[in-house]
N, C-alpha and C positions, 0 to 999 in steps of 0.2 A: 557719334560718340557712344549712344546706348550698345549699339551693333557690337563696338570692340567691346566694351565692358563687358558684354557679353560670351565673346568668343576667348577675352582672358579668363574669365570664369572658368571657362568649360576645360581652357588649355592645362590649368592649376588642378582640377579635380580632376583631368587622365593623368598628370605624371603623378598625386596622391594612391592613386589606382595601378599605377606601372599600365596605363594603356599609353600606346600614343596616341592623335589625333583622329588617322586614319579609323582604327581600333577601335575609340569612341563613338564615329559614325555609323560604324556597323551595327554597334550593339543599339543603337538609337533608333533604329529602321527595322532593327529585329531582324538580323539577316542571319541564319543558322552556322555551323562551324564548315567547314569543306566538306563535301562530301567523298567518303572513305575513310572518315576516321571513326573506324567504328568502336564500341566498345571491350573491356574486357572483362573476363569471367561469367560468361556466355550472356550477359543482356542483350535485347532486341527490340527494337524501335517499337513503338506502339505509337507514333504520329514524329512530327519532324523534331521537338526539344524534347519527349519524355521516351523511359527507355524502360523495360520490365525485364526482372532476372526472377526462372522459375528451378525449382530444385525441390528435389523429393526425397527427406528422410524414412525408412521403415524407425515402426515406435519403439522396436526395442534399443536402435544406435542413441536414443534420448533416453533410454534405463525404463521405459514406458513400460510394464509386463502385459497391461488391458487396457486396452482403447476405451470401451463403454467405461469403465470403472473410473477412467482419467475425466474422462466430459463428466462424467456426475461429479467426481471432488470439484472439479470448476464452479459448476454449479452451485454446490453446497457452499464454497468458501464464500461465493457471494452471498449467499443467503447469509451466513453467518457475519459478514461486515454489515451487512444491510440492519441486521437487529443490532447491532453495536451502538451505528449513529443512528438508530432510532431512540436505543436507553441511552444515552450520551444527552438526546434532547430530550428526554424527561428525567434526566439528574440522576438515575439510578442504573442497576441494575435489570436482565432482564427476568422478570418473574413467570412464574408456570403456565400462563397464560398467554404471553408474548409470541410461544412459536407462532400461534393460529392465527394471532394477530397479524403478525408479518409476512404469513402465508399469503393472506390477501393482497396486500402491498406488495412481494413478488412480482405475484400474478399479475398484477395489475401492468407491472415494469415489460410482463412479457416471460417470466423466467417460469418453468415449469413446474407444479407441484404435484408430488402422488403420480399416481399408475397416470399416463396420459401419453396418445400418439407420438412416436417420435418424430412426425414430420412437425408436431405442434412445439417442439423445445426450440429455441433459440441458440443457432449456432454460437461459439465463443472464438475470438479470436485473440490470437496476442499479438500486440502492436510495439514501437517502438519508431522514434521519428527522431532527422538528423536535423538543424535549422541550425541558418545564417546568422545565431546572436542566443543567449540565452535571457531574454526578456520576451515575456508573452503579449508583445503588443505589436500593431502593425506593422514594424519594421523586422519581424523576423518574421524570415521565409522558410517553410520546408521542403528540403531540395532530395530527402533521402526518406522514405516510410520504410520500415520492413513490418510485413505480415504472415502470421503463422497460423495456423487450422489442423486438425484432425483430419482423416479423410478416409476411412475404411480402416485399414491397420498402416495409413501411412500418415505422416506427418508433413503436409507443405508447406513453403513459405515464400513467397513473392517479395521484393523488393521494388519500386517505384522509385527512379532517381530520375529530378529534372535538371534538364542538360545548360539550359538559359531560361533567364527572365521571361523574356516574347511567351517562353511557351506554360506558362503556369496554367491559364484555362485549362490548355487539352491535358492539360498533366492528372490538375483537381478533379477532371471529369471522370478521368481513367480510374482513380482512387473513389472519387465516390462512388463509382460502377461496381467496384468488386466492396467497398464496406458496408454499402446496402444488402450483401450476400448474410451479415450478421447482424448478431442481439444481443449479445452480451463481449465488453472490450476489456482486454487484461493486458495492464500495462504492469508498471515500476515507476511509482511517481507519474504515470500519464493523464490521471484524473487531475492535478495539481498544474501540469505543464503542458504534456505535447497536446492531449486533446483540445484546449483553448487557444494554443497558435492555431491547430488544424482550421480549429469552429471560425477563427479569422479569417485565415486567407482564404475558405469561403465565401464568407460574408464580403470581404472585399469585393471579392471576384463575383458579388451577385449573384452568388450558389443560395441553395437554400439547405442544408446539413447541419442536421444535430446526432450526436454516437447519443449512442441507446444505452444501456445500463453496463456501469463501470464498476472492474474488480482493478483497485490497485494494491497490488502487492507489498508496497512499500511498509503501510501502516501497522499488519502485522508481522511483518520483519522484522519490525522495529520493536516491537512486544518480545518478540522470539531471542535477539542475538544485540540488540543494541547496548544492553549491560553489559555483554559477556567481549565483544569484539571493538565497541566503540563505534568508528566509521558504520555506514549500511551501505555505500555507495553497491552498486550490481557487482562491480570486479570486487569489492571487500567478502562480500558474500560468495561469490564465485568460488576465492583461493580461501576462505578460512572455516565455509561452511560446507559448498560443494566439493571441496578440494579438487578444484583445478584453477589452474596459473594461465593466464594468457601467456604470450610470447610474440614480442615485438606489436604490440598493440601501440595504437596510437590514446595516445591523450583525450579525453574529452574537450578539454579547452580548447586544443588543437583543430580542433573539426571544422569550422567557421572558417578559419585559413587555409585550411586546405583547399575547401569549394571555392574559393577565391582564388586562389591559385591557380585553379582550373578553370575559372573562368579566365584566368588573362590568359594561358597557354594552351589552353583546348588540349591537353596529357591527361588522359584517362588515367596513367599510372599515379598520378599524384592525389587520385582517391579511391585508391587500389583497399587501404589501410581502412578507409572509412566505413566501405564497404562491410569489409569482412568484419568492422569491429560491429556495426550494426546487427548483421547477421549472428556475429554471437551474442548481442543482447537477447537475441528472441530466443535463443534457443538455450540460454540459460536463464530466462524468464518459467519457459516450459516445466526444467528442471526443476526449479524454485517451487512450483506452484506443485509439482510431483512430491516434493520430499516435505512441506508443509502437511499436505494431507496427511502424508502418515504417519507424522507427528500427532495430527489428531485424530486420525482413525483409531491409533493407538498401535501401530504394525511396532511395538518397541525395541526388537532385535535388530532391526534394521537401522535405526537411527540411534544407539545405543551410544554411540563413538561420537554424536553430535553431543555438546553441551549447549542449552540455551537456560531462560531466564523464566524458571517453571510458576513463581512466583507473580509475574508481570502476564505472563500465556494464562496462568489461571485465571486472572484478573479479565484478562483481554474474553475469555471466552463462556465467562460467569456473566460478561454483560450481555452475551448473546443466547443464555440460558442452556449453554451445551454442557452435559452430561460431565464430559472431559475434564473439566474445569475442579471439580471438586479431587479428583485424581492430583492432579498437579498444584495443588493448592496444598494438600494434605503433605506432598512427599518433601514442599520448600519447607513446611512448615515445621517437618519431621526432621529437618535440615535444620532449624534454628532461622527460618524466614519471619522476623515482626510483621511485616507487609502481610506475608499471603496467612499467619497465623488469624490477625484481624479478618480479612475476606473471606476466608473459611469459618469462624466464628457467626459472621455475621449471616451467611448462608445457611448452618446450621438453626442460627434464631430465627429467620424467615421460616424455616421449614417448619419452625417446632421442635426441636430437638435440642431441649434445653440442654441437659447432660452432659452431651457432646459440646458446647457451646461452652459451656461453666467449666468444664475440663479445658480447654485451650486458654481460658483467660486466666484461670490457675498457673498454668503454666508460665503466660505472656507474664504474671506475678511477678514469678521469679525475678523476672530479671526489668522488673521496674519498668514494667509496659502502664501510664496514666492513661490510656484507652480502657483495658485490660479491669481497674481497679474502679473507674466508673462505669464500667456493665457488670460488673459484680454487684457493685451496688445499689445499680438499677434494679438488677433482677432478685436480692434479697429486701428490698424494698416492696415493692410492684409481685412478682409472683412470689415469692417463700415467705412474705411477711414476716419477714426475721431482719426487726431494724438495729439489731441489740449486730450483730454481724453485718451489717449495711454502715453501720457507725463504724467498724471494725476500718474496714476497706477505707474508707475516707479518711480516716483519721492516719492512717498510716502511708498515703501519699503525704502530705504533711512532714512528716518524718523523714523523707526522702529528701528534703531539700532542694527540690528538680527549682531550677528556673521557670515559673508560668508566668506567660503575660496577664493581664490584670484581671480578663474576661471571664481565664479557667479559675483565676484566684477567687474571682466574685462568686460563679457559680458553688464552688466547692463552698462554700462558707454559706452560702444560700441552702446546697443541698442538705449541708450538718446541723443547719440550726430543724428544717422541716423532720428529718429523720430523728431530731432528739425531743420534738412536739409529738411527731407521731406514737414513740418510745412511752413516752408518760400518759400519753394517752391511754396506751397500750394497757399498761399500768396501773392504769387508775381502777379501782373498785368501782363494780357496778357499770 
């Protein structure tokens, strides 16, 4: 009785599957597809289920103008996430002292700083992975990696597609071979997602890999264009930032079905689409990481025709204590930006530079900024000793009628009675 229960079981999940019985067997015993079906778009076996496809761009067909100048922006963009979520975890901002700080912690990751050998730098790669489910847990598999690298003035990229189940070992081997080539991993969303299936179906498979330090692109994208476009998906960014449109791309949700597909029919063409949509992930990842820098290098003729979210980029690159930031901060603010007129103010008082600082909150005045009217007051309190004008400013949020919750209500009534002790104090003879 067990036996059938059994063999109904298994009959229910082939026809679930579109195998038949025969079908099932095969794939149960791990027996490869016929041989002579080879692949297309020139992959080539590298063991009996994984297959490797090589191709070689020159840097200028990616708008690259300088190889070495490209590997340093990589570089530098990590560095520059890397101090982000460092002041992210102590609340602030990054202050004057943070780059040296973070230098260490770099170096420490592997990434190079200052004049140093270039065998000593850590190659960077940019990745991007296809899998069987979009949940990062044991049940999804990746059946597709593409990887990209520099290489003198060319640009390569390698794809890893596994053919069947049976073969994941010699697959993950093959891929760990060539990702121990690098130190630093640049994805789009792949610190969040593919790198933690990858670090899975390692672990399952009793590999021992961890990727080494992650630049994901996502995060400041989102800083850049997320205001201005909505979506950040890679193709949103592709046609509204890089201005270019796929054509006949497949779907991402799509993807999963397809390699299933292939699994029941062993037709290389029915992940023909996959392929190539992979391949242009990476190479519009490239791109991305190209046209970012020279937003902050500051190259502005060239990206002149982009609009992004100068307000939110100031913001994003004030925590990493970059020069840039005070640029882009000043020209939203010049715009009528509240947002970046605050983080410019407040950068100015860090510095010192009260002047500058009291002119912007004058300004933010105008137009009934209650930020703006309690740093006035602070600062004719506290440094101008002018409570007689410190009483001014508070008194006339008040007048504004704004809705505050109870907290800013308390405070202000706390502030105006101290600054009208102070006043008489002030005051008083002798």
């Amino acid at each position: 009785m067990k036996k059938k229960v059994v063999s109904d079981r298994r009959h229910i999940l082939a026809r679930r599957l579109g195998f038949v019985e025969k079908g099932l067997e095969n794939r149960t015993t791990g027996r490869a597809f016929p041989e002579g079906q080879w692949p297309i778009l020139g992959f080539k076996p590298i063991g009996d289920f994984s297959f490797v496809r090589q191709i070689e761009y020159r840097a200028e067909q990616l708008g690259i103008e300088d190889i070495c100048s490209f590997d340093f922006s990589v570089r530098r963009l990590y560095e520059i996430q890397h101090r982000v979520v460092a002041a992210r975890g102590r609340g602030g901002l990054a202050g004057r002292g943070d780059n040296q700080g973070s230098k260490a912690g770099l170096a420490g990751r592997g990434i190079a700083q200052g004049p140093v050998e270039k065998e000593r730098e850590p190659k960077a790669v940019f990745y991007d992975a296809e899998t069987t489910g979009l949940s990062s847990g044991t049940g999804s598999l990746v059946f597709l990696l593409g990887l990209a690298w520099t290489d003198g003035e060319m640009v390569r990229l390698e794809q890893y597609f596994l053919k069947d189940f049976p073969g994941e070992v010699e697959y993950l081997l093959s891929v760990k071979k060539r990702l121990e080539d690098f130190g630093l991993f640049v994805s789009y969303n792949g610190k969040s997602f593919d790198s933690h299936i990858l670090e899975t179906r390692f672990l399952m498979n009793r590999m021992q890999y961890r990727m080494g330090s992650q630049l994901d692109m996502l995060h400041i994208v989102r800083r850049l264009w997320a205001s201005v476009i909505g979506s950040c998906t890679l193709q949103d960014i592709e046609e509204k930032v890089l201005g270019e449109r796929r054509h006949e791309d497949i779907p991402g949700y799509e993807i999963p079905d397809r390699y299933f597909l292939f699994q029941r029919s062993g037709d290389w063409k029915t992940v023909r689409d996959v392929i190539l949509h992979n391949e242009r992930d990476v190479l519009s990842l490239i791109k991305l990481v190209h046209l970012v820098w020279k937003i902050i290098d500051g190259k502005r003729e060239e990206v002149k025709r982009i609009a992004f979210d100068k307000a939110s980029f100031g913001h994003y690159m004030a925590r990493a204590g970059e020069p840039v930031a005070h640029r882009y901060l000043l020209e939203a603010h010049e715009a009528g930006g509240m947002k970046a007129g605050k983080l410019l103010s407040l950068q100015y008082k860090r510095m010192g530079e009260w002047d500058k600082a009291v002119e912007i909150w004058k300004t933010m005045l105008e137009r009934k900024s209650l930020f703006a009217a309690i740093e006035l007051a602070k600062y004719y309190e506290h440094r101008a000793r002018d409570y007689e004008r410190a009483i001014s400013y508070v008194r006339e949020v008040s007048r504004w009628n704004m809705p505050a919750d109870k907290r800013t209500r308390g405070e202000l009534v706390k502030r105006l009675k101290r600054l009208e002790r102070l006043k008489v104090k002030k005051e008083r003879p002798g």
